[in-house]
N, C-alpha and C positions, 0 to 999 in steps of 0.2 A: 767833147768834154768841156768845150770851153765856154757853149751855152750857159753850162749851168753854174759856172764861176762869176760870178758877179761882184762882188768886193774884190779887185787885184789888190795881191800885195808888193809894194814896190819899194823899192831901194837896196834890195837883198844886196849882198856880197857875193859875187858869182863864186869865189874863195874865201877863207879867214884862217890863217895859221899863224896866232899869236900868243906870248906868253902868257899863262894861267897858272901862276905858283909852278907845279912842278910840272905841271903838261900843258901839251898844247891845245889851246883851242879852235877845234875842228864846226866847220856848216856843214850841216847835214840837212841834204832838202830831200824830197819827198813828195811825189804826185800819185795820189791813188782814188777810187771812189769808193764809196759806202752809204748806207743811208739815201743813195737813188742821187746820189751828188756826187762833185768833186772834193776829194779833202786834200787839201798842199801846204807841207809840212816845211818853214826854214829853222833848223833848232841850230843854237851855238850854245858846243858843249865840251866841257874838257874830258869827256869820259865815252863810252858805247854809241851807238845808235841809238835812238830810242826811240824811231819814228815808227817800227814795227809795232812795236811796245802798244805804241798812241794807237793805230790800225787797230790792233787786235782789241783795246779798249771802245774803240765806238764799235765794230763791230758787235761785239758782246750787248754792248747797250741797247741796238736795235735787235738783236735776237732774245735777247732775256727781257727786255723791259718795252719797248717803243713802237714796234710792230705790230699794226694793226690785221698782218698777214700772216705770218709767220705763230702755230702752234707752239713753240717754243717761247713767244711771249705772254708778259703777264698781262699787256694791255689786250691782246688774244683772248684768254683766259675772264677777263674782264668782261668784254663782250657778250663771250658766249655764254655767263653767265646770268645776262638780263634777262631780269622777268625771273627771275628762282625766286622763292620765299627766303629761303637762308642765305642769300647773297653770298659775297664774296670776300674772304680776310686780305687785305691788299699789306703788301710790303711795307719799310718804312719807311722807303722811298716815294714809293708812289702816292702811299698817301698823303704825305709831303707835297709833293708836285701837285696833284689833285686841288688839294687846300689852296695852295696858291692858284690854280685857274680858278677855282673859283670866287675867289676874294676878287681876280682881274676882271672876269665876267661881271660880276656888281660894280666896279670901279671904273670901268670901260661902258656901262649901261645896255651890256651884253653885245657891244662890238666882237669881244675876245672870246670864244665862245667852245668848250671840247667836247660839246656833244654833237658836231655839224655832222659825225661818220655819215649819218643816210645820206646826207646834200652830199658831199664832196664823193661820196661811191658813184652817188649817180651822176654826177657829171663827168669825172673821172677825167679831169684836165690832167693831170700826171701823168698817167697813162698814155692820152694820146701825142702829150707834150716829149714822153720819152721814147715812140715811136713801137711801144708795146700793142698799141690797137690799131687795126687796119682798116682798110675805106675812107670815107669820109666823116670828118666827124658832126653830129648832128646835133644840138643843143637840146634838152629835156623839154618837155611840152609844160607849160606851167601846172597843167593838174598833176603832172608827175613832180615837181619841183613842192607843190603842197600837200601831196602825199608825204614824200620826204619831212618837211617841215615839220609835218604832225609828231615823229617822231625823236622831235631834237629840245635842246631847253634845259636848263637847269634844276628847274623845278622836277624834272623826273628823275634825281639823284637823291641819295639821301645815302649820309655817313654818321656811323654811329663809332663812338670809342669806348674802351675799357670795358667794366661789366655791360655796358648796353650792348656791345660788340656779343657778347658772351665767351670773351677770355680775361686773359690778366692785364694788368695795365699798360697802354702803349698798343693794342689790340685796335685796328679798325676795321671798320665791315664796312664794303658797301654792296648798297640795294641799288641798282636800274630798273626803271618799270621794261617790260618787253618790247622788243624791237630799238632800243636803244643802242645808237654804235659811240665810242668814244675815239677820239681822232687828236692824238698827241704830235703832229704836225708842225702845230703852230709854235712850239717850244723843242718840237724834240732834238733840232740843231743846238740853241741855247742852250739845251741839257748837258750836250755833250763837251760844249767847251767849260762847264761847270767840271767835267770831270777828267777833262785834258788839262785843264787846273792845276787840278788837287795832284795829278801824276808828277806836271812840271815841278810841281813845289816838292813832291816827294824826293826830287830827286838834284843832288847838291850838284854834281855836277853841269847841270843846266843852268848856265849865265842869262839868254833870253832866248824868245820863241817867238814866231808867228806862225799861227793854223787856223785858216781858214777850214768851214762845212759850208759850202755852197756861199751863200748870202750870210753868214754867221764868221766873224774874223775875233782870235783872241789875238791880245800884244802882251809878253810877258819879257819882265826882266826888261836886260837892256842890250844894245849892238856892241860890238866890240868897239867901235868907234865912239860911243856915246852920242851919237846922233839919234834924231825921234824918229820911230817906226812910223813910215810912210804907207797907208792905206788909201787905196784910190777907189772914189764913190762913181759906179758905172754909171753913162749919161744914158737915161733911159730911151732914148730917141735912136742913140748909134752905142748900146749893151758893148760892144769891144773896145770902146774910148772910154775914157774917165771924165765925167763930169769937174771933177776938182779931186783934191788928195787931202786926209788929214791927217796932221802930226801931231803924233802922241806919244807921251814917253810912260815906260812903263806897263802896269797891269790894264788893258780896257776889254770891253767887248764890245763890240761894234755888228749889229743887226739890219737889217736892206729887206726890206720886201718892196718888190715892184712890178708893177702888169707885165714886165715886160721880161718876166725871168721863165714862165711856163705858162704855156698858152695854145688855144687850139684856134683855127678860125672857119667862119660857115658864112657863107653868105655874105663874103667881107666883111664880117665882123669878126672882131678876135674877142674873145672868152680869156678872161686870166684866173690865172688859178685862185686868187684871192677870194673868197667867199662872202659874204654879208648874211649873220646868221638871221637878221631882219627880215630880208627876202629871198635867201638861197638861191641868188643869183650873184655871180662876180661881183664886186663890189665898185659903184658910182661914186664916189666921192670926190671928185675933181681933180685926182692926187693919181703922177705916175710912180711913183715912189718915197718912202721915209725912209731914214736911216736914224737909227738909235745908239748913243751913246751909252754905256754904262758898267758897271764893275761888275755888276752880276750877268751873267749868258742867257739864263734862262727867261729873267724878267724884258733883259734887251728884244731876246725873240721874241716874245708875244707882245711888247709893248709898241715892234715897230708893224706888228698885223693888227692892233688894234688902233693904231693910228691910223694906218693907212684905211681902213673902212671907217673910223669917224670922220673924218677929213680933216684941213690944216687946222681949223681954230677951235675945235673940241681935241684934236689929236696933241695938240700945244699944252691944253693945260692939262691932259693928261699923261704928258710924258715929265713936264715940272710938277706934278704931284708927287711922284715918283723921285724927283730929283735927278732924272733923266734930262742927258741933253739931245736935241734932234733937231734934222734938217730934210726938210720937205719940198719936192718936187712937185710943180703942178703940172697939170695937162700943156700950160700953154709953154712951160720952161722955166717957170720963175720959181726963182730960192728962197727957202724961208728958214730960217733959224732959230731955236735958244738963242740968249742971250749967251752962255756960256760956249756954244757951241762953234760962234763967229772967231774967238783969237784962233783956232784949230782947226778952220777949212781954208784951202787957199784953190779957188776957182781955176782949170784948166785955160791958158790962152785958148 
């Protein structure tokens, strides 16, 4: 499990029983998977459990909405839809989310990219990274790698709303030309602490939280101490050490992609799971890892996979576009940061 934990969270209170008006407040931790990751839950709260609660909320997420496997979702649904004439009426969610990848795909100059489904099937670093495929693993021959490619891209989507939709307003359809896969990956972490969110806040008795999705860490609220939630950034060289930790108080999210989170290797070479929809191949960019600051989950998710495949000096100015702050890992070890980013990382001795 602890592969695939990458952002630790540190400083918890192994205990906390302290005054909260009229009850006490209890830490409630919490280690489970879902979504093909780990999620670990520290809540302090003067009321119930609620880490089920959270469980049962992502799970829901990836079966109703996020899975690209699973018949019971609408991203499913989506897929096997391409190539129909009458497309497909998407939620108002999704079409939501959609909107947003593709505003990032233009902004990113198609770094960020969620039509990659063919590339990333056929290589299937996941899979072998989660010890689902047997043998050895063997890297795609490049004509297979531009077969794939043919069927990926923006340009073969198209959304219509309202009466062009052909319903009432608020109505969105979309078209995929055939052979089209759509692959919600790259945000579907970010999604979810969007709506582990909206739960926290639903609910009064929650003082603060921390819950990490693998490489995706929310900070909410505050410790009973009033000290800043301590997140430690994994050194991609030795993934069970922390490269440095950052202290932040308050609501953030915080985002990690790095070669070195799911990976297969061949030939002594290792394969990362990170994709380059450029050349559907793992992505070269000189960068072991990015980590992204920001309020929102969903944008933090994909803004630290499209950094990481532009590389640090096109990944900088688009993560300050965004008003994002981040810090970048190179191949040889060296740190790089936002300006904003620096009072809030303190380097591991």
């Amino acid at each position: 499990m602890k592969r695939f934990l990458k952002a630790v969270l540190l400083g918890a209170l192994p205990f906390c029983l302290c005054s909260c008006g009229r009850q006490e407040l209890r830490h409630v931790q919490s280690v489970d998977t879902a979504m093909g990751t780990v999620i670990q839950q520290n809540i302090y709260t003067a009321g119930g459990d609620c880490t089920d609660g959270i469980m049962e909320l992502i799970r829901n997420l990836e079966e109703r909405t996020l899975s690209w496997r699973l018949e019971t979702s609408e991203l499913y649904r989506i897929n096997q839809a391409a190539g129909s004439r009458e497309g497909i009426v998407l939620t108002e969610e999704m079409a939501a989310v959609l909107g947003r990848c593709l505003e990032l795909t233009e902004a990113s100059e198609g770094a960020f990219d969620v039509t990659v489904g063919p590339v990333a099937r056929l290589w299937d670093i996941d899979g072998w990274a989660a010890g689902s495929r047997t043998g050895e693993f063997e890297p795609p021959s490049q004509e297979a790698v531009d077969g794939a490619l043919d069927l990926c891209g923006v340009s073969r989507l198209r959304m219509t709303a309202g009466p062009d939709a052909g319903g009432e307003e608020g109505t969105v359809r979309l078209y995929a030309e055939a052979g089209t896969e759509l692959d919600l990956g790259a945000v579907g972490k970010g999604l979810a602490l969007t709506h582990i969110l909206e739960y926290l806040e639903s609910d009064p008795d929650v003082t603060g939280a921390t819950v990490s999705v693998g490489g995706s860490v929310l900070t909410y609220g505050s410790r009973p101490d009033r000290a800043p939630w301590q997140v430690g950034i994994a050194d991609p060289d030795h993934s069970s050490d922390n490269l440095g930790i950052l202290s932040l108080e308050g609501q953030w999210c915080i985002s990690t992609s790095g070669d070195y989170e799911r990976f297969a290797e061949a030939g002594g070479v290792r394969y990362h799971h990170i994709l380059d929809p450029a050349t559907g191949r793992p992505a070269d960019s000189g960068l072991s890892s990015v980590t992204v600051l920001t309020k929102d989950g969903m944008l933090g998710d994909a803004l630290s996979t499209a950094c990481f495949v532009l590389g640090r000096e096109k990944g900088m100015e688009l993560a300050q576009r965004y008003g994002a702050e981040a810090l970048f890992v190179d191949k040889s070890g060296e740190i790089f940061m936002t300006p904003g980013m620096e009072p809030l990382f303190r380097r591991t001795p």
